[in-house]
C-alpha positions in Angstrom: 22.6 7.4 -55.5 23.6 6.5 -52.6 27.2 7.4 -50.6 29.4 4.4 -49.2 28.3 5.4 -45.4 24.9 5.9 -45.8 25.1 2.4 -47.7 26.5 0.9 -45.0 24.4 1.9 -41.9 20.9 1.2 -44.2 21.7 -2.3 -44.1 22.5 -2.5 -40.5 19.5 -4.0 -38.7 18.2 -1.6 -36.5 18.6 -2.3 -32.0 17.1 0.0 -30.2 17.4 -0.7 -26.3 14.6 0.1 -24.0 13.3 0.0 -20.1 10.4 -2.1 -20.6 11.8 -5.2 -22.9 9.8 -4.3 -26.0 10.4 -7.2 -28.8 12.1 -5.3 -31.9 12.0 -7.0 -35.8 16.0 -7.7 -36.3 15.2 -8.9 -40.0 16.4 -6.7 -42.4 14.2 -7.1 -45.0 11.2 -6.2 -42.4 10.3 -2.8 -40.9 11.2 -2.1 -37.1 8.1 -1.9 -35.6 7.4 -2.2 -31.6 5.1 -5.0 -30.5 4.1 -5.5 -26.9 5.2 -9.2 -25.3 3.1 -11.8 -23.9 3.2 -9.9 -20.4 2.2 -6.5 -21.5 -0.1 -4.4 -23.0 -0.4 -1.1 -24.5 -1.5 2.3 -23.1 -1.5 6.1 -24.7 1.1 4.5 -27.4 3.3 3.1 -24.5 4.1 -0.7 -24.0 3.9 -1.1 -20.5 3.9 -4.3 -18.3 0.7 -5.5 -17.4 1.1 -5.6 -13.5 1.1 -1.7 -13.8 -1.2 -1.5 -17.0 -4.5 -1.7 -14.2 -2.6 1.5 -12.6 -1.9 3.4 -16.0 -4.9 3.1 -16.8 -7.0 4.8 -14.1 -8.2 1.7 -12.3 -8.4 2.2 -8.3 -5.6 0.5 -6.5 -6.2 -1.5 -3.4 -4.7 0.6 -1.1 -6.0 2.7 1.9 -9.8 2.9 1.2 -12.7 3.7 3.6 -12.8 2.8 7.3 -12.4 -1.3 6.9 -10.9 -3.6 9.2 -9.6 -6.9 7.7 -7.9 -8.7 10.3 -5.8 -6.7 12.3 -5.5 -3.9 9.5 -8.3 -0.6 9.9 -7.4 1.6 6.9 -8.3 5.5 6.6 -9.7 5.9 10.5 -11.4 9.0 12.0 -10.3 10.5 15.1 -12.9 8.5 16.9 -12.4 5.0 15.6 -8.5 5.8 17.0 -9.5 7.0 20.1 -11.5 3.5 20.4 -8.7 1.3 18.7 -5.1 2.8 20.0 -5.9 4.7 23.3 -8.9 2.6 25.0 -8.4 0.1 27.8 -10.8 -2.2 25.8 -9.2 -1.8 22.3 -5.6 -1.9 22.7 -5.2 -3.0 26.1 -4.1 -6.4 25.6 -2.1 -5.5 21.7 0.6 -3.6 20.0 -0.6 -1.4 17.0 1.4 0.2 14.7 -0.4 3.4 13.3 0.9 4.5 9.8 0.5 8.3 9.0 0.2 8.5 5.7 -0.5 10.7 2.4 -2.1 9.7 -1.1 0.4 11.5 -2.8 3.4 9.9 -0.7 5.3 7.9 -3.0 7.2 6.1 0.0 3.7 5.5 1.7 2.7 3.8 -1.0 5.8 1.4 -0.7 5.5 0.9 3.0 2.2 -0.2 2.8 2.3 -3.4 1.4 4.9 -4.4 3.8 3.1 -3.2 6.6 0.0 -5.0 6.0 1.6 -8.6 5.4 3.4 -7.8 9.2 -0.2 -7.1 10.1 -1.6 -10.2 8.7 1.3 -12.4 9.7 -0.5 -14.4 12.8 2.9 -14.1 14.5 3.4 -10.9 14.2 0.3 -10.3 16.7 -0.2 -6.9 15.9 -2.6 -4.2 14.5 -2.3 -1.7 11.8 -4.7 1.3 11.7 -3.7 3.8 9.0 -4.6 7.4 9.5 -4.5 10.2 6.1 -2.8 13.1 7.5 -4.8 15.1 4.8 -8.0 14.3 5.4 -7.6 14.1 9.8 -4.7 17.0 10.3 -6.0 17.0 13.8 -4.6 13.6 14.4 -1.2 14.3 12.9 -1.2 17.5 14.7 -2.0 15.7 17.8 1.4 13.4 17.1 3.3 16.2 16.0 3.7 14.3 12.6 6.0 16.6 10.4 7.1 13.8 7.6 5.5 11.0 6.1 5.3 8.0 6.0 5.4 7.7 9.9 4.5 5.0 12.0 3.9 5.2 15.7 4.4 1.9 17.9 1.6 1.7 20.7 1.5 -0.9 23.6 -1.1 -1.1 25.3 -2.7 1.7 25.1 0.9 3.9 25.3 3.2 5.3 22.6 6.3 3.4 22.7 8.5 3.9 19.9 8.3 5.8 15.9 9.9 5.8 12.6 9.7 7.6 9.7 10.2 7.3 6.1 10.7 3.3 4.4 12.3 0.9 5.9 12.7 -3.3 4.9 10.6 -5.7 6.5 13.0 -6.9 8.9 13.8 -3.8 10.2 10.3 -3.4 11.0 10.1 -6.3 12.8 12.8 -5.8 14.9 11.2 -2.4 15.7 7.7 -4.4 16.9 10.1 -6.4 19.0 11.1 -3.3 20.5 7.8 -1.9 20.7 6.4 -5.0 22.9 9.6 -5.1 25.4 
């Protein structure tokens, strides 16, 4: 036999509010059971949206790989392809290049990036990105005296003008390659 209260609350249908929008059954003759939405998928028992299922689930991001230049980005450098990119008279002579110390395990890095490499494709932006790992080249960011990441490092022609550390919005890093090229 039931009491009054608990009488009460078992006919209540069941709400439960969570982070990632998961559709609940409100009926009360059904059972409250999770099923993922159109735009997600499940992982490990979780319901997870499906622009960050690929990264739950192991797959490599696209994000500071191997030596490659696309347009005026050159991710994961060695101490030689900076010499020849930043410091030369024939590779930066003529360009600004931003240089973005970074980690794999910087959270903040990872959030910088993206922006930094649309500034870098932006044709009117008319600069370079090369992106250094201070854990795989310490020499570098020794070289720089680079103490926190992410930092970036304006050159001009050849010449350290201006850095910045940590995240900041996309116009405030524009403004900071305006200052860079004066």
């Amino acid at each position: 036999m039931l009491s009054a209260r608990s009488a009460r609350t078992a006919a209540k249908p069941v709400t439960l509010a969570t982070r990632t929008s998961v559709a609940f059954s409100s009926s009360r003759n059904s059972s409250s059971i999770a099923r993922p939405l159109a735009n997600q998928r499940r992982h490990h028992g979780v319901t997870i949206p499906k622009h960050t299922a690929a990264a739950a689930a192991g797959t490599p991001r696209l994000f500071h790989s191997s030596a490659k230049a696309m347009g005026g980005i050159h991710e994961d450098v060695s101490p030689d392809q900076f010499k020849q990119l930043v410091l030369t008279e024939g590779g930066a002579e003529t360009e600004t290049v931003l240089v973005d110390f970074f980690a794999t395990w910087c959270h903040p890095c990872k959030l910088l990036a993206p922006t930094l490499h649309r500034i870098a494709r932006d044709p009117e932006s008319q600069v370079t990105l090369v992106s250094v790992d201070i854990d795989k080249y310490q020499e570098l960011a020794g070289a720089f005296r680079i103490s926190a990441v992410p930092t970036v490092i304006g050159f001009h022609k050849g010449k350290r003008v201006k850095q910045f550390s940590g995240f900041l919005s996309e116009d405030v890093i524009r403004q900071f390659i305006a200052a860079v090229k004066e």
